[in-house]
C-alpha positions in Angstrom: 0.0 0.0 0.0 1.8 3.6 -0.9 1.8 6.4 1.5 -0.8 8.1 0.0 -3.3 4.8 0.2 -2.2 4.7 3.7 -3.6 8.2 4.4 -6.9 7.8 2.7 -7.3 4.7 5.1 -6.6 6.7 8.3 -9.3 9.7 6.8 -11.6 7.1 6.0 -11.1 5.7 10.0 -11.4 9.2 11.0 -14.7 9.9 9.8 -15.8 6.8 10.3 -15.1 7.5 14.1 -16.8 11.3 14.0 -19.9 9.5 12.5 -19.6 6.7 15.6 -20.1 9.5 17.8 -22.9 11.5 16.3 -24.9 8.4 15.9 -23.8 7.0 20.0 -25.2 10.5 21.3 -28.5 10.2 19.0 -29.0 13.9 19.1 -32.4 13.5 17.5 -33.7 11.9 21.0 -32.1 14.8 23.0 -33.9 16.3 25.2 -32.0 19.4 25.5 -32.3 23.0 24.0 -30.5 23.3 21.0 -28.3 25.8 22.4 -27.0 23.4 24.9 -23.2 23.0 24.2 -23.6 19.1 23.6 -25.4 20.2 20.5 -24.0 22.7 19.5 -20.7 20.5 19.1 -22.7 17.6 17.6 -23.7 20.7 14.5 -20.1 21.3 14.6 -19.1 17.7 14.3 -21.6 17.0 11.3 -20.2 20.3 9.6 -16.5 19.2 10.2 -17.5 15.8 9.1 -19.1 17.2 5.4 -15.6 18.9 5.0 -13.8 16.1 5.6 -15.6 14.0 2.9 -15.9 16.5 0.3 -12.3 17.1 0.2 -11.7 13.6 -0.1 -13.8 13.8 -3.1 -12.1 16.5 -4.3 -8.8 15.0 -3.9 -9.6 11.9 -6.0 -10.9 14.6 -8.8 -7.0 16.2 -8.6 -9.0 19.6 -7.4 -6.1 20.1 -5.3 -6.1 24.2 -3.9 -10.3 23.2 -3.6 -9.2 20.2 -1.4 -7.1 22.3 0.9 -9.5 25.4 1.4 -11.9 22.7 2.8 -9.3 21.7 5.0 -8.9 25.4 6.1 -12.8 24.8 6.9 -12.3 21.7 9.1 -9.7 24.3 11.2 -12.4 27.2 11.3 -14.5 23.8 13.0 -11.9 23.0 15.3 -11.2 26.4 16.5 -15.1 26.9 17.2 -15.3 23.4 19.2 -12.0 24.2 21.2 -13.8 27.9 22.3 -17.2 25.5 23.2 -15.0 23.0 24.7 -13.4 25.9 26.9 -16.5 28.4 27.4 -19.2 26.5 27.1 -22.7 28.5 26.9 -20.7 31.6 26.7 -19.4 30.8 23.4 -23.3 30.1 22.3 -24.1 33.4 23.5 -20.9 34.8 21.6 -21.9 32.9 18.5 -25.7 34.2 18.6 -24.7 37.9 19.4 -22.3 37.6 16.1 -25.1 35.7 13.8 -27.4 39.3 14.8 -24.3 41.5 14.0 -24.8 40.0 10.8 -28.6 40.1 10.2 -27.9 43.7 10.9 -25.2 44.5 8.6 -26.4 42.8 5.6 -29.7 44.5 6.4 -27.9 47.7 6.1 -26.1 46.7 3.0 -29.6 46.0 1.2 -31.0 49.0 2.8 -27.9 51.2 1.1 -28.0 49.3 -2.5 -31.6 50.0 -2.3 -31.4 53.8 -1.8 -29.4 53.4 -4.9 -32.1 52.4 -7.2 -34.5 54.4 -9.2 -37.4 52.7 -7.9 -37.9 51.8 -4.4 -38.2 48.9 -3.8 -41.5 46.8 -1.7 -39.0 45.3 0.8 -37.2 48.9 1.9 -39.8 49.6 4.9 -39.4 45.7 6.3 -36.0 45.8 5.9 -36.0 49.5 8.1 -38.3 48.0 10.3 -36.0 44.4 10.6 -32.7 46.7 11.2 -34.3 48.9 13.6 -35.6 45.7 15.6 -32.7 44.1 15.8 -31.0 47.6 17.6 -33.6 47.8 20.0 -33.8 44.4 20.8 -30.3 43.6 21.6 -28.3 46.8 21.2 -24.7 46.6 20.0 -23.1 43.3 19.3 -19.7 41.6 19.4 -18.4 40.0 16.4 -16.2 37.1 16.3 -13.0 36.7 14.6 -10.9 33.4 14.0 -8.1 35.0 15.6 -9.9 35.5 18.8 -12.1 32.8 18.7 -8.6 30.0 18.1 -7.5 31.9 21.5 -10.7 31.5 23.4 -9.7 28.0 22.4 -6.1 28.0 23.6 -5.6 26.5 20.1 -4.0 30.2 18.6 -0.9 27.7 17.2 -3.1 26.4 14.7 -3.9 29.8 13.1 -0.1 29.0 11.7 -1.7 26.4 9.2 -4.9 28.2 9.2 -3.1 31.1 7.6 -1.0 29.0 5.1 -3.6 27.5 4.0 -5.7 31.3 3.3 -2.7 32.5 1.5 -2.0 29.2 -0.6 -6.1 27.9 -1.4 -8.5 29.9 -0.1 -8.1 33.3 -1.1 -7.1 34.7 -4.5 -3.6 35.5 -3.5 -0.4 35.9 -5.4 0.6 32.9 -4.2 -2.4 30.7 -4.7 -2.9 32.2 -8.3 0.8 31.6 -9.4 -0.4 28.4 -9.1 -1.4 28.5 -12.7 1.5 30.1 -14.2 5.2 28.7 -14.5 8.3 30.3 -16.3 10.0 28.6 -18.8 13.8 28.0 -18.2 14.8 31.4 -19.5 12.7 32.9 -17.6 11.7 34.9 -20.5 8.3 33.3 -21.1 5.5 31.7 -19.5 2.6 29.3 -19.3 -0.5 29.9 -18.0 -2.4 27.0 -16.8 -5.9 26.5 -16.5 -5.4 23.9 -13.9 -3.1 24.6 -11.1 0.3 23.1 -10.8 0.4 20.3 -7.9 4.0 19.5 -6.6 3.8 15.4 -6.1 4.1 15.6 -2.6 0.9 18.0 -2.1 -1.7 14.6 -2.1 -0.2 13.2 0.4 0.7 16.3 2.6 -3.2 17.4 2.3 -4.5 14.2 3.1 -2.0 14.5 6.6 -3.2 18.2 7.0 -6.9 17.0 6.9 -6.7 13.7 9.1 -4.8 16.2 11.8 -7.6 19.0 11.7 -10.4 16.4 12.2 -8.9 14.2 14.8 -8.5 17.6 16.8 -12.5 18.5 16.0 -13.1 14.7 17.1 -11.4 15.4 20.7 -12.9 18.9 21.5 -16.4 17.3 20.7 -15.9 14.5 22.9 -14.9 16.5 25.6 -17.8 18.5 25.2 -20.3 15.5 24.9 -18.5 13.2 27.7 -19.5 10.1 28.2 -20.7 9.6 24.3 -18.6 7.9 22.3 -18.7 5.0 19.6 -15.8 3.3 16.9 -11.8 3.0 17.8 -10.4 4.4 20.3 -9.0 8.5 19.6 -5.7 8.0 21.2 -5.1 4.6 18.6 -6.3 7.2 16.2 -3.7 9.5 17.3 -1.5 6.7 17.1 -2.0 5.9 13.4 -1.6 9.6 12.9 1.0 10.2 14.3 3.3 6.6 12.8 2.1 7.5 9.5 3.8 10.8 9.9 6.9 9.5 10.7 7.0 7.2 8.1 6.3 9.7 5.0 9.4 9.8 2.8 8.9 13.1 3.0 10.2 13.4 6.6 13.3 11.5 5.5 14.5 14.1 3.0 
């Protein structure tokens, strides 16, 4: 089996143990407000889970840079469930004080395109009515930001990948665009690429990236759910992970 089988295994393990412990805490029988932090995790897990298997997908269609800004998602998942795991219903409250912030800026943002327009539009007075509401009801609001959210977590080292991963998939940077353009020899010409360029190690090296960020969603959920808990063990998880690693030819170089 080559490396790169090897890690598709583990990811395949992985979710198989995330999806152990959604079904073991049978969230549908809950009988708990949905802004309990139990279930607020279990949304987390399901949405780190759907990451995890599209980027799979997306790996065996070669769509590498799409690949790795899921895996940038899965981190976004982890930093959320380490701030639960940490603050419990405080990070709820933070989370639904951010989710008004933005009803009420994106109201604003129709209400100011709509101004713009010859003819007023039938929605301008709800939309008044809806941004004015959402003032009196809860007065200013705190947004959140990954920065301060991955500290809340005590997890602010992993902004480190988080951020190589903006600057490299995710966002339209130089970097991540020069991706479809290399220089001929001479460095006189060059080739633009409708596909991006892949080095041959960046397979295997996303597949490690994404089996790291879900394991670490996997353990801030089941510290937040407890006792639930379903499929292999974490720590032989960790295990795997972690031998795996070490064997990559890569670390050899």
């Amino acid at each position: 089996m080559s490396t790169l089988d090897e890690w598709r295994t583990l990811c395949d393990r992985l979710h198989a143990k995330g999806a152990a412990i959604f079904d073991a805490a049978d969230p549908g029988a809950l009988d708990a407000d949905p802004r309990d932090p139990p279930v607020v995790a279990l949304t987390l897990l399901a949405r780190a889970l759907g990451h995890h298997r599209a980027a799979m997908r997306l790996l065996d269609e070669g769509f590498i840079v799409e690949a790795r800004t899921l895996v940038r998602c899965v981190n976004e998942v982890f930093f959320f469930a380490a701030a639960l795991a940490r603050q419990g219903a405080a990070f709820v409250d933070a989370l639904e004080q951010d989710a008004i912030g933005s009803r009420r800026r994106r109201a604003k943002g129709l209400l100011d395109w709509s101004k713009t327009r010859t003819e007023t539009p039938d929605h301008l007075l709800e939309l008044e009515a809806l941004r004015d509401r959402l003032w009196s009801d809860h007065g200013p609001t705190a947004s959140l930001q990954m920065t301060k959210v991955a500290e809340a977590g005590g997890v602010e080292a992993g902004l480190i990948l988080y951020r190589e991963l903006s600057t490299d998939a995710a966002h339209p940077s130089a970097a991540s665009l020069s991706r479809n353009v290399s220089i001929n020899e001479e460095a006189t010409a060059f080739t633009l690429h409708a596909l991006p360029l892949v080095d041959e190690d960046e397979p295997a090296e996303t597949l490690e990236l994404l089996c790291s960020s879900v394991l670490s969603v996997l353990v801030a959920v089941k510290e937040i759910v407890g006792g639930v808990d379903g499929g292999e063990r974490l720590d032989v998880l960790a295990e795997g992970l972690k031998a795996l690693g070490s064997l990559d030819p890569r670390r050899r170089e």
